[in-house]
C-alpha positions as CSV (number, residue, x, y, z in Angstrom):
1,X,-42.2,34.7,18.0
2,X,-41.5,36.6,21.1
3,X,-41.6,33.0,23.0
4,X,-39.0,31.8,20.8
5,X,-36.7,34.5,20.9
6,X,-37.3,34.4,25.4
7,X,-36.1,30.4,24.9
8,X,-33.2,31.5,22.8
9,X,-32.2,34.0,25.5
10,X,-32.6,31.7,28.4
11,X,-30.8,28.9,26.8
12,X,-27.4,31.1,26.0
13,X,-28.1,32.5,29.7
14,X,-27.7,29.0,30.9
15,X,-24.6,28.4,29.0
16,X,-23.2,31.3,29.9
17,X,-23.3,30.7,33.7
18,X,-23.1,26.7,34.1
19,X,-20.7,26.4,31.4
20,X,-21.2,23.6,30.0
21,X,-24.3,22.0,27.9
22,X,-28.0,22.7,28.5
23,X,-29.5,19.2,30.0
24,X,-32.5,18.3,27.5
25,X,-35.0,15.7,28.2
26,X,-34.1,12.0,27.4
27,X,-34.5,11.5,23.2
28,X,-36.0,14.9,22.6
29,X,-34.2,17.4,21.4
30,X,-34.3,20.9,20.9
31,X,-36.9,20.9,18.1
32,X,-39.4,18.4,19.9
33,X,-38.3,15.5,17.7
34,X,-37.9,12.4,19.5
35,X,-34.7,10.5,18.8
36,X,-34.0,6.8,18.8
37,X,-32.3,5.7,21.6
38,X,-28.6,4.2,20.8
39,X,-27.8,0.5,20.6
40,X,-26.2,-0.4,23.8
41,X,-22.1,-1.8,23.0
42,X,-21.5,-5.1,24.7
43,X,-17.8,-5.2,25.9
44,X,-16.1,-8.2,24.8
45,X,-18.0,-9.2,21.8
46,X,-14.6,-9.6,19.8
47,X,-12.4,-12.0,21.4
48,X,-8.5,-11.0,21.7
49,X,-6.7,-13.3,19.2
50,X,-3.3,-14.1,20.8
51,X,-0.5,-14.7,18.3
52,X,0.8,-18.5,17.7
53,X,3.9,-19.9,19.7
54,X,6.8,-19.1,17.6
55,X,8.2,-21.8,15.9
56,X,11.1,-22.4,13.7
57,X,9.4,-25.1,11.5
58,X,9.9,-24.4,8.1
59,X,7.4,-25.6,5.7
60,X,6.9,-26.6,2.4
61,X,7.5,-24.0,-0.3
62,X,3.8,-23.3,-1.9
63,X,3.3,-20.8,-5.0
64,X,1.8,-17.4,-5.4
65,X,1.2,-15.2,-8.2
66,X,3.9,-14.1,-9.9
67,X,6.4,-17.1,-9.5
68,X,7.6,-19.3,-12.3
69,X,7.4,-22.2,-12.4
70,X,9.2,-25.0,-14.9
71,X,7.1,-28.1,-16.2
72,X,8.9,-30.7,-17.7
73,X,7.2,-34.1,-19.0
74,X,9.6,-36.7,-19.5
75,X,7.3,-38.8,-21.8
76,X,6.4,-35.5,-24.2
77,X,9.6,-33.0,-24.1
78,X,7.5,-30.9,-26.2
79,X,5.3,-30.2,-23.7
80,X,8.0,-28.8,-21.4
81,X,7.2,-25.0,-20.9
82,X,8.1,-22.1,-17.9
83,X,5.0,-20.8,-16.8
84,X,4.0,-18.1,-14.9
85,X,1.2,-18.1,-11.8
86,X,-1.8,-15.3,-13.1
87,X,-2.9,-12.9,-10.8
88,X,-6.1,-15.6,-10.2
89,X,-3.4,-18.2,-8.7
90,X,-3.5,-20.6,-12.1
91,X,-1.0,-21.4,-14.5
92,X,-1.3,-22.3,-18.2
93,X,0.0,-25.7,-18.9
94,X,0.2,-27.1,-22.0
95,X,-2.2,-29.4,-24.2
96,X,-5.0,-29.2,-20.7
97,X,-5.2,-25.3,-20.0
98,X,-5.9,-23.6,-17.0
99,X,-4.6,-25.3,-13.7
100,X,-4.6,-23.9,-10.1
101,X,-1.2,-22.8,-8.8
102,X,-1.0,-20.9,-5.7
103,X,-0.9,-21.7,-2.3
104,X,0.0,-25.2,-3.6
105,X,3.8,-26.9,-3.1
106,X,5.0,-28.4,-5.9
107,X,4.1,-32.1,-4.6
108,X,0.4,-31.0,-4.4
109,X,0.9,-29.5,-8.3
110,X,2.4,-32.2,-9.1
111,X,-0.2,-34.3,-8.4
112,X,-2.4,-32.2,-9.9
113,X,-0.8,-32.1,-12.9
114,X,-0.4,-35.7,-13.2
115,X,-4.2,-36.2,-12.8
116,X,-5.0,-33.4,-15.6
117,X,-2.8,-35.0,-17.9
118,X,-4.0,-38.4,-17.6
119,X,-6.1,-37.9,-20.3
120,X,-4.0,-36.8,-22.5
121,X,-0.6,-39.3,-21.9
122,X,0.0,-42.9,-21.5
123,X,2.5,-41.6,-18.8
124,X,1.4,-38.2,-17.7
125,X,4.4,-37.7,-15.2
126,X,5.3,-34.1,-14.5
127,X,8.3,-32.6,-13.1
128,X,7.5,-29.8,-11.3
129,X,10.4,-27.4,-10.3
130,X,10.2,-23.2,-8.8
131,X,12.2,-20.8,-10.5
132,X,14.4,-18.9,-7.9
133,X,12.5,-15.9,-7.2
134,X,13.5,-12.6,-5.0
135,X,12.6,-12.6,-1.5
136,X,9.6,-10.5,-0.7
137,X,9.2,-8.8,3.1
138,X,7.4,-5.5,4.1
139,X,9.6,-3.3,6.4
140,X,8.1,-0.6,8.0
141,X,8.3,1.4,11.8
142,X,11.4,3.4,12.2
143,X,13.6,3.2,9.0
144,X,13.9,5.7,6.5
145,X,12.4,3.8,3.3
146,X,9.6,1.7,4.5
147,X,7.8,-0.6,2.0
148,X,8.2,-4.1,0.3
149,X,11.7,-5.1,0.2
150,X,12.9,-7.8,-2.1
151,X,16.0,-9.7,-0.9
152,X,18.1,-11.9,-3.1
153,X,18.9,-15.0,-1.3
154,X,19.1,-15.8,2.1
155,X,18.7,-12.6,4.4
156,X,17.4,-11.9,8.0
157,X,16.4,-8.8,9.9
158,X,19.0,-6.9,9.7
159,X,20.0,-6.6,6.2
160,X,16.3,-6.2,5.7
161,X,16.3,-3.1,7.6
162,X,20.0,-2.1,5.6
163,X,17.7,-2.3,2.6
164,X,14.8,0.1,3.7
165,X,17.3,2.7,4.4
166,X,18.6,1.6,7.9
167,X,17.3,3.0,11.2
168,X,15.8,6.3,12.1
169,X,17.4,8.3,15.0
170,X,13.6,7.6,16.6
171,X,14.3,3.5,16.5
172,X,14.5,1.3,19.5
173,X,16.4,-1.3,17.7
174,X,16.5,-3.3,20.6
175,X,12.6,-4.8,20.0
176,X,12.4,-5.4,16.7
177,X,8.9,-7.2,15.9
178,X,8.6,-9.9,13.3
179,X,5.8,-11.5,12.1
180,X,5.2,-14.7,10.3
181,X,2.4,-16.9,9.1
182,X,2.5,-19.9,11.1
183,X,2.0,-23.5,10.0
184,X,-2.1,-23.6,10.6
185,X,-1.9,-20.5,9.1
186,X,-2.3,-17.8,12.2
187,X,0.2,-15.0,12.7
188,X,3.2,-15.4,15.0
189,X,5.5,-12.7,16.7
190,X,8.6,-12.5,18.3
191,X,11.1,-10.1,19.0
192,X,14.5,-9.3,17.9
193,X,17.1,-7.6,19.4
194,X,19.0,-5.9,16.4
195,X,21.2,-3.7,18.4
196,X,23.7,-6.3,18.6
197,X,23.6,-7.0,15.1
198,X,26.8,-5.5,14.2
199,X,29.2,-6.5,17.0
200,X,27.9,-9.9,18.7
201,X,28.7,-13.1,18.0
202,X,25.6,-14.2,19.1
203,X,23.5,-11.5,17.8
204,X,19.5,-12.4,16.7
205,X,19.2,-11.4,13.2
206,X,16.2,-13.4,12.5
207,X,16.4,-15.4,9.3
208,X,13.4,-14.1,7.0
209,X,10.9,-16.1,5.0
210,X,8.6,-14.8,2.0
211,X,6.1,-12.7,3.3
212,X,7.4,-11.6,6.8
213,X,6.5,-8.5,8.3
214,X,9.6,-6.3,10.0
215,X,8.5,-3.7,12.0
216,X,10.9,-1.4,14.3
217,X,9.3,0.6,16.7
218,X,10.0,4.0,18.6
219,X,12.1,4.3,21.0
220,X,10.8,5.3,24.6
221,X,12.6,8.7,24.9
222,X,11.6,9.1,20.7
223,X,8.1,8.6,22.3
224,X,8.3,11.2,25.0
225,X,10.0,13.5,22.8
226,X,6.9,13.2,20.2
227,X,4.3,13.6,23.3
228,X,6.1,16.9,24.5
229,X,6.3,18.1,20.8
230,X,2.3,17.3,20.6
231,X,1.1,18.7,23.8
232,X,3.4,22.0,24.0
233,X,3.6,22.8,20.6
234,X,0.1,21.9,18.3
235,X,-2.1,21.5,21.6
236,X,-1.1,24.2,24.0
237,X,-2.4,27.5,23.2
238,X,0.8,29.5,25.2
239,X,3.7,30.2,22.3
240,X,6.3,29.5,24.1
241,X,9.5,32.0,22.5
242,X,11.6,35.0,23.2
243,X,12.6,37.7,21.8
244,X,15.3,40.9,22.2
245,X,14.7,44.3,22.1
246,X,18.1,46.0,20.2
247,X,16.7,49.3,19.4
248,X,14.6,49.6,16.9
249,X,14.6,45.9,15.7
250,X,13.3,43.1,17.5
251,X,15.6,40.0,17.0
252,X,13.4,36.3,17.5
């Protein structure tokens, strides 16, 4: 006992005059119980994954959950129906059931279509036409109602940002990011400069598609602003204030 309680004395004697930890033997600790030594990180296991080459290409509409969708059969009018694409991507057409839907254009359903009900018909020809739908983009960054924005007919960057509430005093609205799903599928970027969105003939608003991602970022001096508020205010430990002494009342 009187060994431990000597340990325990040198040990906080040590801290006291070095300052900083007590050096211990490699994988023991304190208690004598040996520890497993820690897997060693290799750097640059994860490959960076630049974004695609922006490209203006606009492809071929394809279906998610949600839409609707109009099916018309010439050869059975009966048959003609407005479904809707389930949350599991199919839609319920009639007289064959359950038919896969999303990420499909409407040739590919088509087809589809035409092969399910070839069974069924002599001519199992199906007309296969979207419903307009509202236009779906997430906004988020440095505007004042972030979230998924739906835009009625054509729109761009701009109005998108209008929509979630406009800029934030903080907003460089001179490199607005926007990303889109490419053709093979991987994420592009570009940016946009917004600020001449109101006044400029020639001002890049960005046409939108479905899905794209708007983000507007801080500005630099919103940035230094935030760093000066984090270090002197919820890091430092000096208040910095003032204070008057009018008799007996102190005014802050």
């Amino acid at each position: 006992m009187r060994s431990a309680v000597s340990l325990a004395i040198t040990l906080t004697a040590a801290l006291a005059l070095g300052g900083c930890a007590v050096p211990r033997p490699p994988n023991v600790d304190l208690l004598g119980v040996r520890d497993e030594p820690a897997p060693k990180r290799t750097r640059g296991a994860f490959a960076d994954i630049p974004y695609a080459s922006w490209t203006d290409y606009e492809p071929d509409y394809r279906f998610y959950p949600g839409d609707e969708i109009e099916l018309t059969v010439p050869s059975a009018p009966e048959l003609n129906k407005v479904v809707t694409v389930q949350p599991d991507g199919r839609i319920i057409a009639p007289l064959v059931g359950p038919v896969m839907a999303a990420d499909r254009s409407a040739h590919e359903l088509q087809a589809d279509l035409h092969q399910a009900y070839s069974g069924q018909l002599l001519r199992p020809y199906v007309e296969v036409t979207p419903k307009a739908a509202p236009l779906k983009v997430f906004v988020g960054g440095e505007v004042d109602k972030p979230g998924v924005i739906d835009l009625v007919g054509d729109s761009d960057a701009l109005r998108a940002v209008i929509q979630a509430g406009g800029f934030k005093v903080t907003a460089d609205r001179s490199k607005v990011i926007v990303i889109r799903r490419g053709p093979d599928g991987r994420a592009m970027m570009r940016h946009a400069d917004l600020l001449r969105g109101l006044g400029s003939p020639d001002a890049d608003l960005v046409p939108l598609r479905r899905f794209d991602i708007v983000y507007v970022p801080r500005s630099g001096v919103a940035n230094a602003g935030l760093w000066m508020q984090q270090y002197f205010r919820d890091v430092s430990p000096i208040t910095f204030g003032f204070n008057y002494a009018l008799g007996d009342r102190v005014v802050q």
